[in-house]
C-alpha positions in Angstrom: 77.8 265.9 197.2 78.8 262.3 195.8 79.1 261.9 192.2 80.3 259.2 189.9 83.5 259.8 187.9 85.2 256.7 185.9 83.2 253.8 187.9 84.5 255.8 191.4 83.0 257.9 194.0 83.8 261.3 194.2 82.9 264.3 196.3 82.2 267.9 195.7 83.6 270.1 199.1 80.3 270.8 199.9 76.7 270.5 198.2 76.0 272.8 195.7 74.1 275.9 195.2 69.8 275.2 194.4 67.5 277.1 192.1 66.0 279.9 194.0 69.5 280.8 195.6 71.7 283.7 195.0 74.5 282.5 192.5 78.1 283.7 194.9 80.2 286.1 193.4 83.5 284.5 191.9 86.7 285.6 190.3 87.7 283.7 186.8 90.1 284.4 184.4 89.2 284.9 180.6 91.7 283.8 177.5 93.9 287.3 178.1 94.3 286.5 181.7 92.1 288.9 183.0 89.8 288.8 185.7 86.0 288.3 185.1 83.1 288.6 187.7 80.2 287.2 187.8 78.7 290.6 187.9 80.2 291.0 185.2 78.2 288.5 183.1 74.9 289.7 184.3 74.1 292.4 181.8 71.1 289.5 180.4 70.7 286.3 181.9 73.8 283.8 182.2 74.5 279.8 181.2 77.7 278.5 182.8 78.4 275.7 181.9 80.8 273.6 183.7 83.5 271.2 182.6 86.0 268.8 184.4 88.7 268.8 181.7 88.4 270.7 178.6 90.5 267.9 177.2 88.0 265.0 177.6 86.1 263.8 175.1 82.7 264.2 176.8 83.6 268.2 177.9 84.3 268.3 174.3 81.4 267.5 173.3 79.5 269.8 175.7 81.3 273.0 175.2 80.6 272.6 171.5 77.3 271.8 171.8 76.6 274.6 174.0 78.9 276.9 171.3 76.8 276.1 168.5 74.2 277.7 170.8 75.0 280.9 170.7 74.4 282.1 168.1 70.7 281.1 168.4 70.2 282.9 172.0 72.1 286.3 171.4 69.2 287.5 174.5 71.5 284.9 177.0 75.8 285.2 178.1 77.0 281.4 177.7 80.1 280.9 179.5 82.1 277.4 179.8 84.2 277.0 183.3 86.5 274.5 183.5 90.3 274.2 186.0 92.5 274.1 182.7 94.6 276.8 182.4 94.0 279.9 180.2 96.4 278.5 177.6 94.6 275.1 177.9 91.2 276.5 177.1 92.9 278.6 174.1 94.7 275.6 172.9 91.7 273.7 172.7 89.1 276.6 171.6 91.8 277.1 168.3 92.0 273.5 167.6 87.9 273.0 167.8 87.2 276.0 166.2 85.7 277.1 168.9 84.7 280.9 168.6 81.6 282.6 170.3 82.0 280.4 173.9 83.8 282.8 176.5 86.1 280.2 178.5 86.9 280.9 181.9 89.6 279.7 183.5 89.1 278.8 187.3 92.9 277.4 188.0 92.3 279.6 191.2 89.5 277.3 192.4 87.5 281.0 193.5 84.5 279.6 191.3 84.8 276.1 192.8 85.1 276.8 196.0 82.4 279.5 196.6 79.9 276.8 194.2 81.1 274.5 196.5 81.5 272.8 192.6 85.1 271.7 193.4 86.3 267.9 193.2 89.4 268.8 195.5 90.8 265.2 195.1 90.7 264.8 191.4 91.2 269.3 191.2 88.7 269.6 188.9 84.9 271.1 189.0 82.0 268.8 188.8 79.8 268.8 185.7 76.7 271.0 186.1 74.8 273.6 184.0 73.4 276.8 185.3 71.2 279.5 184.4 71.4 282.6 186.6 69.0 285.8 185.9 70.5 289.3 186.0 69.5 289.8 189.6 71.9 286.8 190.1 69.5 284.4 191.1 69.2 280.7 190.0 66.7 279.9 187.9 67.9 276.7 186.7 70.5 273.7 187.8 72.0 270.4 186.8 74.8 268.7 188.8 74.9 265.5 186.6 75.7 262.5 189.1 78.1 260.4 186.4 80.8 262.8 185.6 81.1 261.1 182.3 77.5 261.9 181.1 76.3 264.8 179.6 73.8 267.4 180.6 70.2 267.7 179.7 70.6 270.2 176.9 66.9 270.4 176.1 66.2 271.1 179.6 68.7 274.1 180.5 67.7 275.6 176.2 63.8 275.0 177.0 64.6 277.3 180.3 67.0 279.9 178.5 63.8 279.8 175.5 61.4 280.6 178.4 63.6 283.8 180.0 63.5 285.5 175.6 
């Protein structure tokens, strides 16, 4: 899939899962370097959100946004995605305050490649949003086509609001 990121055309290794698919199963890593599933997020429905660079302004933005969410939607798992590294994402997370957002680390590329979310050239993971059911099915995406945009919060909340 072509995207926009910084004014040049980027591609994704393949085109990316659809509502209505099953989500693949993939193999993160949380902030103690252990391995998370993605069965093992499916105990209630699942956001991922998905970030390019945990240090960018606009991911930023985003993974707090998304944080101050939780709170709110204690019926939904919120997880953020990014390629940083575990000590990245804690780095940032204790300088943002950033609290209830699991981050998951996907340094591996296992998440990227088997989303097919992956920006190989640039080694980062295209900006989407997600919403997967406990059966693992996707009930709600959002690859955004200029990386440096963010994603339609109300949309994905209205669709996490519906699944309470």
């Amino acid at each position: 899939m072509d995207l926009e990121f910084k004014g040049q055309t980027v591609s994704t290794i393949g085109e990316p899962l659809s509502v209505g698919e099953k989500f693949p199963n993939f193999t993160v890593l949380n902030k103690d370097n252990k391995e998370v599933k993605l069965q093992d997020l499916l105990d209630k429905p699942l956001l991922i959100s998905v970030v390019p660079n945990i240090n960018t302004s606009v991911c930023s933005v985003q993974t707090k946004h998304f944080n101050q969410e939780v709170d709110g939607h204690s019926a939904i798992n919120f997880v953020t995605i990014s390629t940083n590294t575990v000590e990245e994402q804690s780095h940032w997370c204790a300088a943002e305050g950033v609290k209830n957002m699991m981050m998951l680390s996907d340094v591996n590329h296992d998440f990227g490649e088997k989303s097919k979310l992956w920006i190989k050239d640039l080694d980062i993971l295209a900006r989407s949003v997600w919403v997967v059911d406990p059966n693992g099915e996707i009930t709600y995406s959002e690859v955004v086509p200029v990386q440096t945009d963010e994603p339609s919060y109300d949309k994905v909340l209205d669709q996490i609001d519906q699944m309470n």
